[in-house]
C-alpha positions in Angstrom: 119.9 10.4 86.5 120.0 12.0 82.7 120.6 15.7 84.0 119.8 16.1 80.0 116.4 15.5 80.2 115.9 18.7 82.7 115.9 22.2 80.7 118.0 24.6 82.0 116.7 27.0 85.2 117.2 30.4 83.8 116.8 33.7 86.5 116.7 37.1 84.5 119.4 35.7 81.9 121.4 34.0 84.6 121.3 30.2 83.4 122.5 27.8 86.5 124.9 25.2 86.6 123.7 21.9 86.6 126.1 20.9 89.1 125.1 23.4 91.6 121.8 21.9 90.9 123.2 18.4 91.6 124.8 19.5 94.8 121.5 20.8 96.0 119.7 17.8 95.1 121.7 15.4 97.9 119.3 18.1 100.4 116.1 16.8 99.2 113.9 14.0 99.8 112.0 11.9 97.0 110.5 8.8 96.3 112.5 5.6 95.9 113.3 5.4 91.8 112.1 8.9 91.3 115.6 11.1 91.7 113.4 13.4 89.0 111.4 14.8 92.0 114.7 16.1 94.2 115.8 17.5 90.9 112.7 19.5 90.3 112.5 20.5 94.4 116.5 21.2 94.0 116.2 23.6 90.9 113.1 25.8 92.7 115.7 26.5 96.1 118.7 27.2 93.5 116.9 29.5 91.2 115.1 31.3 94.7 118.7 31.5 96.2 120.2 33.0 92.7 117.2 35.3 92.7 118.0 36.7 96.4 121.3 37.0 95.0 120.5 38.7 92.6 118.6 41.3 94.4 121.4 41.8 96.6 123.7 42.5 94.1 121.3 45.1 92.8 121.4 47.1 96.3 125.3 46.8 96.2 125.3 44.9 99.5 128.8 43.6 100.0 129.1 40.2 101.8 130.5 40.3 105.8 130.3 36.5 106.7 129.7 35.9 110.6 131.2 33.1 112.8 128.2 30.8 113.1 130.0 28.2 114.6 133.8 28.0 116.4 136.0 28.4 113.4 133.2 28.3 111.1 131.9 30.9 108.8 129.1 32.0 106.7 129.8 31.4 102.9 129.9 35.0 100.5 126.8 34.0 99.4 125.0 33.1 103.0 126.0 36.2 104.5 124.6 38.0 101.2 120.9 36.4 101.5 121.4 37.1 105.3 122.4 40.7 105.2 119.2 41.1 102.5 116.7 39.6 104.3 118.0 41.9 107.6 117.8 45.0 105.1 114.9 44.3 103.2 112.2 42.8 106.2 111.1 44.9 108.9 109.4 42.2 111.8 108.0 44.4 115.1 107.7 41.6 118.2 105.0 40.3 119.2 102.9 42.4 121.5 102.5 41.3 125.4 98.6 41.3 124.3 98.9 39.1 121.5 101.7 36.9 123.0 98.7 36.2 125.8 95.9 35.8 123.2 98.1 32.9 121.6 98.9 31.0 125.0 95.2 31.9 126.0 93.8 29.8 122.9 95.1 26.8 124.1 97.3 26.6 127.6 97.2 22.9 127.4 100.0 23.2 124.8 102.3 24.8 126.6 103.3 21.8 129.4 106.6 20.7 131.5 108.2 17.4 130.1 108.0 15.2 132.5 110.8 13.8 134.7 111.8 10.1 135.8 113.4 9.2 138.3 115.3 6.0 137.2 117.3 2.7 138.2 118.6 0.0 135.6 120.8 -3.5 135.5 122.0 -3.4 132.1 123.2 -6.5 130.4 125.7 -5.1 128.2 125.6 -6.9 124.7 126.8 -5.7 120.8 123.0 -6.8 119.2 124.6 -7.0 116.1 126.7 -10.2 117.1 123.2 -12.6 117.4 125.5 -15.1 120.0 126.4 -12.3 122.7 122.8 -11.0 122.0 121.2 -14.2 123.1 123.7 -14.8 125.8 123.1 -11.3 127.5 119.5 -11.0 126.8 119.1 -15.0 129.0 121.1 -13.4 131.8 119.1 -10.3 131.9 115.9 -12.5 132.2 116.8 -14.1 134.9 117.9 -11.0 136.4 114.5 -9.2 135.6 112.8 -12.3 137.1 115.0 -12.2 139.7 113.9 -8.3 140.0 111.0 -9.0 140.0 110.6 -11.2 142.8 112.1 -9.7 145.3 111.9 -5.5 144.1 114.3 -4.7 147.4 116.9 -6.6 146.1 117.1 -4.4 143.1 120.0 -1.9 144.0 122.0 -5.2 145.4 121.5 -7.1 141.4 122.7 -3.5 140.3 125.8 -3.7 142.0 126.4 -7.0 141.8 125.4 -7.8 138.0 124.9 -4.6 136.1 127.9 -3.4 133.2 127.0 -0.1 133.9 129.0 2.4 135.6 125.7 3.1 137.5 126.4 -0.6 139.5 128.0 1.7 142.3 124.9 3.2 142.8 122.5 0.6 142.9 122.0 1.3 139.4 120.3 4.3 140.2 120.8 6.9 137.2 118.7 9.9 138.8 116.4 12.2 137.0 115.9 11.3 133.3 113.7 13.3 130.7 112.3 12.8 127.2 115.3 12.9 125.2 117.9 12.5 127.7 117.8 8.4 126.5 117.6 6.3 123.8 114.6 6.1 122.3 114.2 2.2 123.4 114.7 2.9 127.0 112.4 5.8 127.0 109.5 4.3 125.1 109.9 1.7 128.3 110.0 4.4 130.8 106.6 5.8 129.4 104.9 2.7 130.1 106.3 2.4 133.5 104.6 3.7 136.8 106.0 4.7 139.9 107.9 1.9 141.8 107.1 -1.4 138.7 109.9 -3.0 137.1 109.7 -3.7 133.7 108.8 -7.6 133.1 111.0 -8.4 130.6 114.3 -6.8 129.6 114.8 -3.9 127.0 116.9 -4.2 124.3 119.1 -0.7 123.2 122.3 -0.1 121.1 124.1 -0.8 124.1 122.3 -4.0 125.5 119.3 -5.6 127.2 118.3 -3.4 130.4 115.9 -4.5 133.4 114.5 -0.5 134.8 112.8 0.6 137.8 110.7 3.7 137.9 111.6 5.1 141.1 110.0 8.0 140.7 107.3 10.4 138.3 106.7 14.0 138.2 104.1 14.2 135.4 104.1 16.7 132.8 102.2 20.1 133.6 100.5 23.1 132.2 102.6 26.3 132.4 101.6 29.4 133.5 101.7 32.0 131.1 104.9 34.1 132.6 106.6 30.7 132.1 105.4 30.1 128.6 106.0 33.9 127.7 109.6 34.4 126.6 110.0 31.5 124.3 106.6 32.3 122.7 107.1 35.5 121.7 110.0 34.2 120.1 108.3 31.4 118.4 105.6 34.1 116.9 108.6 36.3 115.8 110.4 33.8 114.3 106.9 32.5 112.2 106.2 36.3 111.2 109.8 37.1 109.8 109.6 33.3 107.9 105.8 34.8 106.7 107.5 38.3 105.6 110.4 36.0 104.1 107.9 34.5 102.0 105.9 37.7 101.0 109.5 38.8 100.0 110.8 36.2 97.8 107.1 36.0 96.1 107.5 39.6 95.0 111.0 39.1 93.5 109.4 36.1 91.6 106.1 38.1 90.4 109.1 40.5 89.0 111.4 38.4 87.8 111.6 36.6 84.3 112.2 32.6 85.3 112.7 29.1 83.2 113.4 25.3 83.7 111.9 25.9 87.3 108.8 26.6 89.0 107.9 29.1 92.1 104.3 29.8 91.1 103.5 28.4 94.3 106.7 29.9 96.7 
């Protein structure tokens, strides 16, 4: 891409590097054959990020960069924005009332995942390698036919067939939820009811699987003493992003900007 067809991104005489630019561009998504669109989407963050910056200069904030990970710090200029943001927005939490007027709108959005209760015979196979693919998936077949046919026998194919460290257990792998699995195996787990085998074998990263819903304990609706802490922190968290947003569209209706465009920030 022709970074020379772009005008520069000027904020209140501070003209940006286009490689900062560039570097911010890798964080944006655009069309295939279109790079133009990450550039534009890249130069709006870096010129709101240089205008934070700039504001915290102007209050003399002096960066303290936290730990946000084990041996891993904020940057000067994240612990800047952060410490500006902290200073500047003033977010009150939710009250109990209107924490129970959100859950009240609509309780059927607040539910349990559901759990499964799972057994497998996997067929270990590499399915990039089309010859052990074919070989384990003709194996599993017969295994899930096998399954099938005769569903007591399950935990004894486990342990006698499966390439899963589960084999010792009859296969059995115990309670399961959405996201615990890949997403293969849990699409098949969704389909599944209580005590069926699936008919045909599943195919993962890690080979061709023959499962057994054991057991289901559907999802539920929570009460609102469940739902309550992790709400009120959800509301919190969208009013400070809200008061965020007030904030940097002030600094923008203030500030004197080119080669970029936060009309709509």
């Amino acid at each position: 891409m022709n970074v020379a067809l772009f005008p520069d991104v000027v904020v209140n005489g501070e003209t940006i590097p286009s490689a900062a630019i560039a570097a911010e561009a890798q964080n944006h998504d655009a069309p295939k054959g279109k790079p133009g669109i990450a550039w534009r989407k890249a130069a709006n963050a870096v010129a709101v990020r240089t205008l934070l910056l700039q504001e915290a200069r102007r209050r003399d904030l002096q960066p303290m960069p936290l730990e946000v990970d084990p041996g891993r710090f904020e940057t000067d200029e994240e612990a800047l924005i952060r410490d500006l943001l902290e200073t500047a927005l003033s977010v009150a939490p939710p009250s109990d009332e209107s924490v129970y007027t959100e859950w009240a709108r609509d309780p059927s959005r607040f539910r349990s995942p559901p759990l499964w209760e799972v057994s497998h015979i996997l067929c270990a196979c590499d399915p990039r390698d089309d010859k052990q693919k074919k070989a384990a998936e003709a194996r599993a077949t017969d295994l899930a036919a096998r399954a099938s046919a005769n569903p007591h026998d399950f935990a004894k194919l486990a342990k006698d067939n499966s390439d899963c460290g589960s084999k010792s257990s009859g296969g059995a792998l115990g309670q399961v939820g959405p996201g615990d699995t890949v997403p293969e195996f849990e699409e098949a787990l969704r389909k599944l009811n209580e005590g069926q085998i699936t008919a045909k074998p599943v195919l993962t990263r890690h080979g061709w699987h023959i499962i057994r819903m054991d057991a289901v304990a559907d999802s539920a609706e929570l009460p609102f003493e469940i739902v309550r802490p992790k709400l009120a922190e959800a509301m919190e968290k969208a009013a400070w992003a809200r008061e965020a947003r007030s904030f940097v569209t002030r600094l923008v209706a203030t500030a004197t900007i080119s080669g970029a465009d936060l009309q709509s920030v």
